[in-house]
C-alpha positions as CSV (number, residue, x, y, z in Angstrom):
1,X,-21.4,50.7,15.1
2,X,-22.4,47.2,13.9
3,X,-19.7,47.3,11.7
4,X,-17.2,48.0,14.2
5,X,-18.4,45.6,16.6
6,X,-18.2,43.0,13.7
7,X,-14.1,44.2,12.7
8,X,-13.5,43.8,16.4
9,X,-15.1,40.4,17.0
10,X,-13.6,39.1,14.4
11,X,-10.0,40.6,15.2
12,X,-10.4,38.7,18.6
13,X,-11.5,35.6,17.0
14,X,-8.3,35.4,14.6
15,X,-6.1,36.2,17.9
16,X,-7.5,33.3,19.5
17,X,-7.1,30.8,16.1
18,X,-3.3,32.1,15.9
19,X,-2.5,32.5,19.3
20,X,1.2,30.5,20.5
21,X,0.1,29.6,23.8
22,X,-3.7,28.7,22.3
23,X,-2.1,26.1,19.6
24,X,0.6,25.1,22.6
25,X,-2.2,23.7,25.0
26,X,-3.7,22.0,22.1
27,X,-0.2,20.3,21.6
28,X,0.3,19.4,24.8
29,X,-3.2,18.0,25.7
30,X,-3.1,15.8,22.4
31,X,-5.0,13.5,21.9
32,X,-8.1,14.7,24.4
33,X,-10.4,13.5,22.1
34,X,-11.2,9.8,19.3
35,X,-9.0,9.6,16.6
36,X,-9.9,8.6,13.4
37,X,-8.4,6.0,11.0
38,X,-9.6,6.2,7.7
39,X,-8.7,3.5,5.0
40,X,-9.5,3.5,1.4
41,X,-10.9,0.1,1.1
42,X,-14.0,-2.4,2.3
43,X,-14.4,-3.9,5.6
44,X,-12.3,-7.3,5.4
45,X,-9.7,-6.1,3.0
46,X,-6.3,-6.2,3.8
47,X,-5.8,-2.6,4.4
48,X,-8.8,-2.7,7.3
49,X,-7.5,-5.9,8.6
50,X,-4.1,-4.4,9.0
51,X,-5.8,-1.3,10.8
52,X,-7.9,-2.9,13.0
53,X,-4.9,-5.1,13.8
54,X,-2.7,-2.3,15.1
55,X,-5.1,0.0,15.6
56,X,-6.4,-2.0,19.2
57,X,-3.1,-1.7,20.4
58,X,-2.3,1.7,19.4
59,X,-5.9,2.8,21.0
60,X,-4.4,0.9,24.3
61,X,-1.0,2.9,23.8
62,X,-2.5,6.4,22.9
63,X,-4.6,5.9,25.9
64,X,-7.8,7.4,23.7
65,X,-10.7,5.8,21.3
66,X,-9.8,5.0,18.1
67,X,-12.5,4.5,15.1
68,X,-11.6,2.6,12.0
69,X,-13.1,5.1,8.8
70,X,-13.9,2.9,5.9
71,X,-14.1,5.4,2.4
72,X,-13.9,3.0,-0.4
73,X,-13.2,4.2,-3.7
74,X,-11.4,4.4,-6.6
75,X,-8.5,2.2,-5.5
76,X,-8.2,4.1,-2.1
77,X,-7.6,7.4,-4.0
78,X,-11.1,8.8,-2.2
79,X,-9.3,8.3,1.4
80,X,-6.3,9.9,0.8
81,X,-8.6,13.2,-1.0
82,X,-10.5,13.1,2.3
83,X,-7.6,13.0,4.9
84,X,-5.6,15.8,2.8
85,X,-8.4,18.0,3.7
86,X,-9.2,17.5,7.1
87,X,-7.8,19.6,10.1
88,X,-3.7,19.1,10.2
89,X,-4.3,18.6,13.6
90,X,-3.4,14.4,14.6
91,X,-7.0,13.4,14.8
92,X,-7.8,11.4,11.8
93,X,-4.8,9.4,10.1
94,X,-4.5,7.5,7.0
95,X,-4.0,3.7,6.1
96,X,-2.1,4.2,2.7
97,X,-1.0,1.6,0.4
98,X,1.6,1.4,-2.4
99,X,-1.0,1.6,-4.8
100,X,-3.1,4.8,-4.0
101,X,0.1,6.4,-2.5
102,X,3.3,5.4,-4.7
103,X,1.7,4.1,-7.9
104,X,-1.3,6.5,-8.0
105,X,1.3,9.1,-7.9
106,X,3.8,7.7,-10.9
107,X,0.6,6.7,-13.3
108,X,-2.3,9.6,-12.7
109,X,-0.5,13.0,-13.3
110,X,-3.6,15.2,-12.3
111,X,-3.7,13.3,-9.0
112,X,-4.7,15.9,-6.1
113,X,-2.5,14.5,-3.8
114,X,1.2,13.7,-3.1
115,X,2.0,10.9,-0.3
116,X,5.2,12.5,0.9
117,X,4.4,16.2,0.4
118,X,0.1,16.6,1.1
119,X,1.1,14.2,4.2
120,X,3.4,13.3,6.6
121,X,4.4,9.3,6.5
122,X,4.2,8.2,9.6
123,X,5.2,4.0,10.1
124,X,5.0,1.4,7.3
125,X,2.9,-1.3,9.1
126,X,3.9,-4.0,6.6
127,X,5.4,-5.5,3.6
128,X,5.1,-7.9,1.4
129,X,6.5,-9.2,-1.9
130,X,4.2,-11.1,-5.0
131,X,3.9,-14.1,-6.0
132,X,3.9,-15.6,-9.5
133,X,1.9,-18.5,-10.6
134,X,0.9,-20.8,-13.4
135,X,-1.7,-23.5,-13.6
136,X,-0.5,-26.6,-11.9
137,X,-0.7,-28.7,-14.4
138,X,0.9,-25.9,-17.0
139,X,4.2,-27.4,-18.6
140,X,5.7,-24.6,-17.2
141,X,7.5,-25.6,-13.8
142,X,10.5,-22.5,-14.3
143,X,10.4,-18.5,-14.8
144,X,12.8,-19.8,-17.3
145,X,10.2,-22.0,-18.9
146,X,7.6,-19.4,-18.7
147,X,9.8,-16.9,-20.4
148,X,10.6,-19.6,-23.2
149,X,6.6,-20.5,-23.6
150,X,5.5,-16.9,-24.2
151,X,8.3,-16.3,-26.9
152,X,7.9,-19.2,-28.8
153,X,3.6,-19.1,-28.2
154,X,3.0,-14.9,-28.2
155,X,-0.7,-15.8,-29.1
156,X,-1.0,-18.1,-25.8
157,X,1.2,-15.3,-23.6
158,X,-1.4,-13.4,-21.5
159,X,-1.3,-12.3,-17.4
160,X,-4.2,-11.3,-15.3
161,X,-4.2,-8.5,-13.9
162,X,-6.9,-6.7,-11.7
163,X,-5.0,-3.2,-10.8
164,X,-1.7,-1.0,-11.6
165,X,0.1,-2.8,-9.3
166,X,0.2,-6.2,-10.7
167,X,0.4,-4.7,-14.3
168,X,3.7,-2.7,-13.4
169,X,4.8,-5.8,-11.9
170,X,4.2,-8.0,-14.8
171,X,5.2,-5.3,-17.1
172,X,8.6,-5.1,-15.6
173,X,9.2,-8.8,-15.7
174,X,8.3,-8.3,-19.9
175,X,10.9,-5.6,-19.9
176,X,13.8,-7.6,-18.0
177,X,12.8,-11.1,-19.9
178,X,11.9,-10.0,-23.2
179,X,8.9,-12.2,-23.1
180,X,5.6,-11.2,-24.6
181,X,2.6,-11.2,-22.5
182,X,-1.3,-9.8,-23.2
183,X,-2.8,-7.8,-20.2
184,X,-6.2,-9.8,-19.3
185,X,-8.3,-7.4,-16.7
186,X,-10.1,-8.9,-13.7
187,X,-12.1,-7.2,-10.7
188,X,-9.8,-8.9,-8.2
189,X,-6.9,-10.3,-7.4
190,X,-8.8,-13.5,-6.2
191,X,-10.4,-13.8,-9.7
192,X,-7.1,-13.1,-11.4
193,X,-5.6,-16.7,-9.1
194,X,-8.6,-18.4,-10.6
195,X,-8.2,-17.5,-13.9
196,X,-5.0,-19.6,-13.4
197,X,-6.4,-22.2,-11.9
198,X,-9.1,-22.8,-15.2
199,X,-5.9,-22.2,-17.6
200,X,-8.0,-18.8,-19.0
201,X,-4.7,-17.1,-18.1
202,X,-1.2,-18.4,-18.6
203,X,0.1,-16.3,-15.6
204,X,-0.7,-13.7,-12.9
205,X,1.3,-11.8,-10.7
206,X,-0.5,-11.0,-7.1
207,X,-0.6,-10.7,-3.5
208,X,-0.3,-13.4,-1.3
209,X,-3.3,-14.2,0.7
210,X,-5.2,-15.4,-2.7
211,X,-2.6,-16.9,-4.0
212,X,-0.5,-18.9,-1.2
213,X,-4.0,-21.1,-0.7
214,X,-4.3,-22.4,-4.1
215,X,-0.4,-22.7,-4.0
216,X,-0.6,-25.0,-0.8
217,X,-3.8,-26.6,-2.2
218,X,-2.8,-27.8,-5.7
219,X,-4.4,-26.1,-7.7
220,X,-1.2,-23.5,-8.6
221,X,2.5,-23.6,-9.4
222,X,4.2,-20.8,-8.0
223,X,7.3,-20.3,-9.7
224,X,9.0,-17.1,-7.9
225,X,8.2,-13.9,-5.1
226,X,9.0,-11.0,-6.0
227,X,12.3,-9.4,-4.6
228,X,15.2,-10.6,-2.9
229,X,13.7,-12.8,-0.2
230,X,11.7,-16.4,-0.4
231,X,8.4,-15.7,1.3
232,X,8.2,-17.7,5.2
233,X,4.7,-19.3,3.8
234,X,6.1,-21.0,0.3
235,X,9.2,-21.3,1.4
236,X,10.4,-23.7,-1.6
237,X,9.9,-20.9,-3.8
238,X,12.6,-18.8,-5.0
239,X,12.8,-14.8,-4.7
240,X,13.1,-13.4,-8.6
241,X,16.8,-12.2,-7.3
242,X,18.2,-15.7,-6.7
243,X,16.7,-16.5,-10.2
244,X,19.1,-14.0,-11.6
245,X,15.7,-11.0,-12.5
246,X,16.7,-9.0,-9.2
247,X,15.2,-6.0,-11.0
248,X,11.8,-7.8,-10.8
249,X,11.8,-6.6,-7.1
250,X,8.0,-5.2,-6.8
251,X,7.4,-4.8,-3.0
252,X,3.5,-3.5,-1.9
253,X,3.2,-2.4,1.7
254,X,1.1,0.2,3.4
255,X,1.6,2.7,6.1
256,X,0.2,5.3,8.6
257,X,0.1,9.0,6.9
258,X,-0.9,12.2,8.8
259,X,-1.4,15.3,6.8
260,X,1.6,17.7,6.6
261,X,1.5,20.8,8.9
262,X,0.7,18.8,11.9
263,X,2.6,20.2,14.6
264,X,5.7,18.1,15.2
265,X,5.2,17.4,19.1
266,X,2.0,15.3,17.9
267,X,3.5,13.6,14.6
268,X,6.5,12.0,16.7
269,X,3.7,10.8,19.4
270,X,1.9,9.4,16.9
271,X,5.0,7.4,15.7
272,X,5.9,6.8,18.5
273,X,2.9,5.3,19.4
274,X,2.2,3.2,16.3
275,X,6.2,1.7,16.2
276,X,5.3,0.4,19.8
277,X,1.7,-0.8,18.6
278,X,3.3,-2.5,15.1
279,X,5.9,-4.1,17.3
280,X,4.0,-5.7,19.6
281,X,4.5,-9.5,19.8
282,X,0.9,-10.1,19.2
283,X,0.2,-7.5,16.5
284,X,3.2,-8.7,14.4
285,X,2.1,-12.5,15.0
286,X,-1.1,-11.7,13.4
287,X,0.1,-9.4,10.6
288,X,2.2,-13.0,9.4
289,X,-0.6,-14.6,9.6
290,X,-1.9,-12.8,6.6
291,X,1.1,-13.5,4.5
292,X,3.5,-9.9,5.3
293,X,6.3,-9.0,6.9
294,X,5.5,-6.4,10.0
295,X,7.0,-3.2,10.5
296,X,9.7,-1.4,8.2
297,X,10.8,2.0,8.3
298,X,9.4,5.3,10.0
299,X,9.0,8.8,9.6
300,X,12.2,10.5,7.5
301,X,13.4,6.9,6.0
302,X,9.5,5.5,5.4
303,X,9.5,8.9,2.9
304,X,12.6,8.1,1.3
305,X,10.9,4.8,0.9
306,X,8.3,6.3,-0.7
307,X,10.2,8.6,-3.0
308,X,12.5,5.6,-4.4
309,X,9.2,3.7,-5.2
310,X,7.6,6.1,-7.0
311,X,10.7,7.4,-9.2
312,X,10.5,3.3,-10.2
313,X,7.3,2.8,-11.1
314,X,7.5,6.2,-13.2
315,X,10.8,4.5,-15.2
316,X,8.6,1.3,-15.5
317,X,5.2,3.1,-17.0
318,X,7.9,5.0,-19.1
319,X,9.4,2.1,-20.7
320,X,6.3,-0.1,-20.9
321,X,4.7,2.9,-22.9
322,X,1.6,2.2,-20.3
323,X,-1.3,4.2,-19.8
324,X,-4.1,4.1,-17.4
325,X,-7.8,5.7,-16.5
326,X,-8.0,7.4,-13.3
C-alpha cells in the first residue's frame, strides 16, 4: 500500500513539473522573484564594474531586485561552470567575457562548457580593442620600428603577457610581421604596462584602462589599437588596419549569457530589457569612461559574433603552435 501510495505521489508530482499551463504561469509571471548576475571575476574588475553599471538600470527596467554574484576563478571559467548548471529558468545570468567564453573555448578542449550552445547569448555590453606600447623612451616610435628591432635584436624581442588573450594577440602580430618575440608571464595586465615602463619588457599588448594612463602620463609610447578603429581616449594613435596589419584585429568584449533551454518568452524579455539598460544615455556615458565602446550586437548576431571569434582564435593557437594549462 505504501508502495502504491509512493508510485502515485510521485506520478502527481511529475504532472505538476511537466504540466503546459504550470510552466505557462511561470512564463508569464517572470521575473516574480531577485535575479542573479554572476560574474567570474573580483569586486572592481572590469567585468563587475560593467555589471553593476547596467545592472542598476536593468533592475529599474525589469522592475525586480537584482544581485551582482561574484565567483572568481580560473579566468572566469568557475562562473560560466556554475550558471550552466543552474535552473534554465531566467533567474541568474552570466557576465561573460571573450576570454572565458571565446578563447577558453578555442585553447582548453576538455572545457565543460560551450558559450553559444550550454547558453543562450543574450547582449554584448561592450567592446573594446588593445593597445600596444613600448617604453617611452624606447627607440622604437613605429610598429614598423618595433618589427625591425625584434628581427635584427631576437635576444632583446620579448612581450608581457598576463593571460591567453594578450598572448593570441601578440602571437598574431608575430605571425603577420615575422617578428620574433619571447612570451614573458605576469599576474596582471597592470604589471605587464609596468614592465614597459622599467624597460624589463620590450612590448605588451593589453587592455585599455592600465594602459591609456601611463600612455597620457609619459611613461609609455603607444604605437597602435588593435582593429580597424583609433580608440576615442588616444586618439593620435593609429588602429593596426590603417598601419597596413588589418589581420591584427583582436577585439575583447563581454556580454549577458542565459543558459540554453530557457523558455523563449523570458530570453527576449531579458534582451529586451538589457538593450534598453546598455542604451541608456547614462549607462553608455559611463561604460566610455572606462575606455570601451557600449553596446554591440544581440541575441542571433551576438552568437554569430561569438562563433567567428572563436573559429579565429583556434586558426591563431594553430599556427602559433601554442599550448596552454587550463
Amino acid at each position: 500500500m505504501n508502495v502504491v501510495r509512493f508510485v502515485v505521489a510521485g506520478t502527481l508530482a511529475l504532472a505538476a513539473v511537466f504540466d503546459p499551463h504550470t510552466a505557462r504561469a511561470q512564463t508569464d509571471n517572470y521575473p516574480s522573484r531577485v535575479i542573479h548576475v554572476v560574474v567570474g571575476f573580483a569586486a572592481g574588475g572590469g567585468n563587475d564594474l560593467f555589471a553593476r553599471v547596467v545592472g542598476q538600470q536593468f533592475e529599474k527596467i525589469i522592475g525586480i531586485a537584482v544581485v551582482i554574484d561574484n565567483k572568481p576563478g580560473a579566468g572566469g571559467r568557475l562562473s560560466s561552470e556554475y550558471v550552466a548548471h543552474q535552473p534554465a529558468d531566467g533567474y541568474t545570468l552570466l557576465v561573460g567575457a571573450t576570454g572565458q567564453m571565446s578563447i577558453a573555448t578555442a585553447i582548453y578542449p576538455n572545457l565543460d562548457y560551450h558559450p553559444t550552445k550550454t547558453f543562450i547569448p543574450l547582449n554584448m555590453i561592450a567592446s573594446f580593442p588593445l593597445m600596444l606600447v613600448v617604453p617611452a623612451d624606447s627607440p622604437v616610435k613605429s610598429v614598423k620600428d618595433l618589427v625591425a628591432f625584434a628581427k635584427a635584436n631576437p635576444d632583446k624581442a620579448n612581450y608581457a603577457t598576463s593571460s591567453p588573450a594578450f598572448t593570441i594577440a601578440s602571437e598574431l602580430l608575430k605571425l603577420k610581421t615575422g617578428m620574433p618575440a619571447q612570451a614573458i608571464p605576469y599576474k596582471s595586465s597592470n604589471e605587464s604596462n609596468l614592465s614597459v615602463v622599467a624597460s624589463q619588457t620590450l612590448f605588451t599588448i593589453s587592455d585599455g584602462p592600465p594602459a591609456i594612463p601611463l600612455v597620457q602620463g609619459g611613461k609609455t609610447r603607444a604605437l597602435a589599437v588593435t582593429g580597424s578603429e583609433r580608440s576615442p581616449e588616444l586618439p593620435d594613435v593609429p588602429s593596426m588596419a590603417e598601419i597596413g596589419l588589418p589581420q591584427v584585429n583582436t577585439q575583447l568584449w563581454s556580454g549577458f549569457f542565459v543558459a540554453a533551454g530557457t523558455p523563449a518568452p523570458i530570453v527576449e524579455k531579458l534582451k529586451a530589457a538589457l538593450g534598453q539598460a546598455i542604451a541608456d544615455a547614462g549607462v553608455a556615458n559611463k561604460l566610455k569612461a572606462m575606455a570601451v565602446k557600449p553596446g554591440g550586437p544581440s541575441g542571433d548576431e551576438f552568437r554569430k559574433w561569438i562563433d567567428v571569434d572563436i573559429a579565429g582564435f583556434v586558426d591563431i593557437v594553430k599556427a602559433a603552435n601554442l599550448k596552454f594549462e587550463q
